[in-house]
C-alpha positions as CSV (number, residue, x, y, z in Angstrom):
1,X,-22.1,-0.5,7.8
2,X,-21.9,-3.5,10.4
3,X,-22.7,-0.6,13.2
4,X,-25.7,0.9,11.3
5,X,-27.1,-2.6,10.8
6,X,-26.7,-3.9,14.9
7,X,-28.1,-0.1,15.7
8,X,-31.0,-0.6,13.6
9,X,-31.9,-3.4,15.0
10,X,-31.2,-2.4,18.8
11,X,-33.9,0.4,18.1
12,X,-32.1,2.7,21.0
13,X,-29.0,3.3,19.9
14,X,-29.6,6.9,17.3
15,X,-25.8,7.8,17.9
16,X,-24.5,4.9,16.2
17,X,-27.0,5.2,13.2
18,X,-26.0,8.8,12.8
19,X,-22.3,8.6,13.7
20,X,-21.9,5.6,11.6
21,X,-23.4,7.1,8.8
22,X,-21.4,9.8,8.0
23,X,-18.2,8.0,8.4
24,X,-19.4,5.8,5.5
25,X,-19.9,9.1,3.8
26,X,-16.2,10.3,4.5
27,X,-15.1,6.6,4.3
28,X,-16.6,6.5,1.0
29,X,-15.6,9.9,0.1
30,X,-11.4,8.6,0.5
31,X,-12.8,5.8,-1.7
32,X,-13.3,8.0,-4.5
33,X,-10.2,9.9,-4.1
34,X,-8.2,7.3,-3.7
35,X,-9.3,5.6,-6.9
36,X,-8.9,8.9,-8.5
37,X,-5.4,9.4,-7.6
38,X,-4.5,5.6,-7.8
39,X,-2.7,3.5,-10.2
40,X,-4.6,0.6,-12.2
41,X,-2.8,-2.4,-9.9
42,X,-4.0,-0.8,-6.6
43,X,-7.2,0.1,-7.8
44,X,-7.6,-3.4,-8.9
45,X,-6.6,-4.6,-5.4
46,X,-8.8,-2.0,-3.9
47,X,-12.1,-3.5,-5.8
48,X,-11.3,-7.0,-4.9
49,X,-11.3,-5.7,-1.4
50,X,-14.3,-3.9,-1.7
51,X,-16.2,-7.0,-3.7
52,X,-14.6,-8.9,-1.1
53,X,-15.5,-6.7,2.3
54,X,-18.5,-4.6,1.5
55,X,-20.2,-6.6,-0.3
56,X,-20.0,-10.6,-0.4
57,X,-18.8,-10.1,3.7
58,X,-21.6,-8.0,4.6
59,X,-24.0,-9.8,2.6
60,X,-22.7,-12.7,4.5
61,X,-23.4,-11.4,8.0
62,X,-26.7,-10.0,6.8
63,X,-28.3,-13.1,5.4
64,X,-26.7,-15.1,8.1
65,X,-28.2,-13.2,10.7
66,X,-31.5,-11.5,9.6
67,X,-33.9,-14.4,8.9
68,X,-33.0,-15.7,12.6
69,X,-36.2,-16.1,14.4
70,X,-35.3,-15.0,17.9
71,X,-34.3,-11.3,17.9
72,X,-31.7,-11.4,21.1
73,X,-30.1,-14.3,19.3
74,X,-29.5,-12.3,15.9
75,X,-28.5,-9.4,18.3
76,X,-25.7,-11.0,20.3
77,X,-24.3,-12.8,17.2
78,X,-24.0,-9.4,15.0
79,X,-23.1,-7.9,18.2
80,X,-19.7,-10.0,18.5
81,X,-19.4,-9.9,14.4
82,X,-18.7,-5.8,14.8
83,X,-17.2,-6.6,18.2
84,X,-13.7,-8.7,16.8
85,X,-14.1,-5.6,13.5
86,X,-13.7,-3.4,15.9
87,X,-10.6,-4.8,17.7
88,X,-9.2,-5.5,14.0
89,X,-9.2,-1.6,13.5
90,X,-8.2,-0.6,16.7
91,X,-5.0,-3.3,16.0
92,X,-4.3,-2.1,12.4
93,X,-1.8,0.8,13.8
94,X,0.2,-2.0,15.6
95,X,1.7,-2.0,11.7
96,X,2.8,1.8,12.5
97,X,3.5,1.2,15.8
98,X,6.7,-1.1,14.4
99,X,7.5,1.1,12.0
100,X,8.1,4.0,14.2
101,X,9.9,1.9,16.6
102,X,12.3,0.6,13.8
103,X,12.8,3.9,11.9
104,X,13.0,5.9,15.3
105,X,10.5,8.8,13.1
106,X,6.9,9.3,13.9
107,X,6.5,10.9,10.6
108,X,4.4,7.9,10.0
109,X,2.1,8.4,12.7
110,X,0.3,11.8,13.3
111,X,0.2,13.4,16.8
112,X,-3.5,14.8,16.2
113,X,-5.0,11.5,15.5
114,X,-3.6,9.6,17.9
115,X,-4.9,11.8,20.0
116,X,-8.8,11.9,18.3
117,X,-8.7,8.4,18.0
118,X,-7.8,8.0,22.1
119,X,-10.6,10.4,23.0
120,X,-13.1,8.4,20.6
121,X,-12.2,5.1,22.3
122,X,-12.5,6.9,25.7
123,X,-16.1,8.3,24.6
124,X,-17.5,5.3,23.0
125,X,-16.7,3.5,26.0
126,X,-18.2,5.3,28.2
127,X,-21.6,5.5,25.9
128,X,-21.2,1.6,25.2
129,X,-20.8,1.5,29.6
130,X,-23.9,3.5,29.9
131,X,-26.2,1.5,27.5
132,X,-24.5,-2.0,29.3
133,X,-23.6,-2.7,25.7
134,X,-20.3,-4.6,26.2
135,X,-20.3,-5.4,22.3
136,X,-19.7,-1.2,22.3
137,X,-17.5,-0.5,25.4
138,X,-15.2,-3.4,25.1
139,X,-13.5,-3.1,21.8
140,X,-12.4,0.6,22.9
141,X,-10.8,-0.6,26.0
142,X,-8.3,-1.8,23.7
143,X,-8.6,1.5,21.2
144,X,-7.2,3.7,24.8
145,X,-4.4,1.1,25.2
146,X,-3.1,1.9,21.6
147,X,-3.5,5.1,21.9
148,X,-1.9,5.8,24.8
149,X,0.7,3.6,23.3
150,X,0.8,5.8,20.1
151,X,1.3,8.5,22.0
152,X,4.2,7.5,24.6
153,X,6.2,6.7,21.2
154,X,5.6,10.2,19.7
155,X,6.6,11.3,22.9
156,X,9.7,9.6,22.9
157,X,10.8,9.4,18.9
158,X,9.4,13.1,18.0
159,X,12.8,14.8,18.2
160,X,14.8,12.0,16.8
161,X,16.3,12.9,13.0
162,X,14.1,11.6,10.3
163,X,15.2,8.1,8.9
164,X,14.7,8.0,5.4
165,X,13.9,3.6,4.2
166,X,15.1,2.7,0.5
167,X,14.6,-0.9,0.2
168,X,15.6,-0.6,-3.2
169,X,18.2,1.9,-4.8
170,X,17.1,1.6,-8.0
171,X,13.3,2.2,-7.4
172,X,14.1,5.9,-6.9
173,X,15.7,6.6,-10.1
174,X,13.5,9.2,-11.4
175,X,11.8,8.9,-14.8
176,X,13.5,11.4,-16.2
177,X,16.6,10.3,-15.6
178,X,16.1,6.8,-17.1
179,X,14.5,8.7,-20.3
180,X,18.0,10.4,-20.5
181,X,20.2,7.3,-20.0
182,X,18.3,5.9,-22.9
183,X,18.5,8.9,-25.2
184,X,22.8,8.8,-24.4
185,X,22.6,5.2,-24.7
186,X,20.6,5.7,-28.4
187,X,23.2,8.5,-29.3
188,X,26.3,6.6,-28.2
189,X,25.2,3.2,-30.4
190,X,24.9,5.9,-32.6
191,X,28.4,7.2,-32.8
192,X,29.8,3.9,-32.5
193,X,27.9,2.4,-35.6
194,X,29.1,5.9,-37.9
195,X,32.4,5.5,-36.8
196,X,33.3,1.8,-36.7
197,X,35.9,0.8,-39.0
198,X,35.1,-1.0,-41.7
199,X,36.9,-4.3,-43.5
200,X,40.3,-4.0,-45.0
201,X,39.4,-4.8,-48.2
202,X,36.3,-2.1,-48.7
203,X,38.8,0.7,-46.9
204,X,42.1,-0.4,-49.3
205,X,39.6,-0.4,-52.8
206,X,42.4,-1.9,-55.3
207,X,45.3,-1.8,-53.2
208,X,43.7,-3.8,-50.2
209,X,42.9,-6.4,-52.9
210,X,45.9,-6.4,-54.1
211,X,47.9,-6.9,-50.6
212,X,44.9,-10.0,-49.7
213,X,46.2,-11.4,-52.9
214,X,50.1,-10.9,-51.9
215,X,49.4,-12.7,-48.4
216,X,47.4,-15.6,-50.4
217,X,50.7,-16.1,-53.0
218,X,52.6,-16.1,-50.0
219,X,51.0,-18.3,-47.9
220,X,50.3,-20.6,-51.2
221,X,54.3,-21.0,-51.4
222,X,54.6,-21.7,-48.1
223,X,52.4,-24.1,-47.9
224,X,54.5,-25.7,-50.8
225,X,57.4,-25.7,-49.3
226,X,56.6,-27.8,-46.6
């Protein structure tokens, strides 16, 4: 959206208004899935994002920098605004980057789009270099790095065993396993509760009362003899 808005106002820059554009369509088509597929937490995070990001954020940069009087001024500032996005996203995989390194498995990191996302950077570059829009070619200077960084990892970790993370043991118990320890849990209560003895006196009828009542006469003498 940031790209779209600095193209349209560059007026010769049709590959970023058309590129841009239909990765907001896929963008927004993950959106939708995602929020399909999601539970009710994450989606909740995920609109406070959006609210947060695509609209009060953007909204922000576009009122900010659209009633500006001088054009090259409103140019250069939106310019560095999708400049530092840029190297945010093009820094996000240093999260995977660690991960790989620390579970020695690039399962984490596909091969094909470190590789798409390396040529990108290389491209845009080059286009950015052509136009002598730094705001463009700088940001994927860094985008090569960490690809080529991706890369020499996968190169290095892809025939390593696959290291399989549980923070916490109990979070993989299946479902259906804790409905069954509940159901043997129910039935054991259960057979405790039929088969618990019950008081002496109620088991005994007469005779029970009539031993209580021995031990009491007993108990009464000795008592008396003391």
């Amino acid at each position: 959206m940031l790209w779209i808005y600095y193209a349209l106002l560059k007026k010769d820059a049709m590959l970023l208004i058309t590129i841009n554009t239909f990765c907001c369509f896929i963008q927004s088509f993950y959106i939708v899935t995602y929020f399909y597929y999601g539970r009710k937490k994450e989606k909740l995070e995920t609109v406070k994002l959006m609210l947060l990001f695509n609209v009060f954020g953007f909204g922000l940069v576009f009122f900010s920098t659209y009633f500006l009087h001088n054009p090259m001024t409103r140019l250069h500032i939106l310019g560095y605004i999708c400049m530092g996005f840029s190297l945010s996203v093009f820094a996000a995989p240093l999260a995977i980057v660690r991960k790989v390194i620390k579970t020695k498995s690039v399962e984490f990191m596909p091969f094909t789009l470190s590789v798409f996302l390396t040529l990108g950077a290389v491209m845009w570059f080059f286009y950015g270099l052509l136009l002598k829009d730094m705001n463009i070619a700088v940001p994927n200077v860094l985008g090569f790095i960490f690809g080529i960084l991706q890369m020499i990892l996968y190169a290095i970790y892809k025939n390593h065993p696959k290291k399989m993370v549980v923070e916490d043991p109990k979070l993989q118990l299946p479902d259906q396993h804790i409905v069954d320890v509940i159901k043997l849990e129910s039935v054991v209560s259960s057979d405790v509760n039929t088969t618990a003895p019950q008081p002496y006196e109620n088991r005994g009828g007469a005779r029970g009362g009539v031993e209580a009542q021995n031990t009491k006469e007993k108990t009464s003498d000795a008592s008396q003899k003391v």
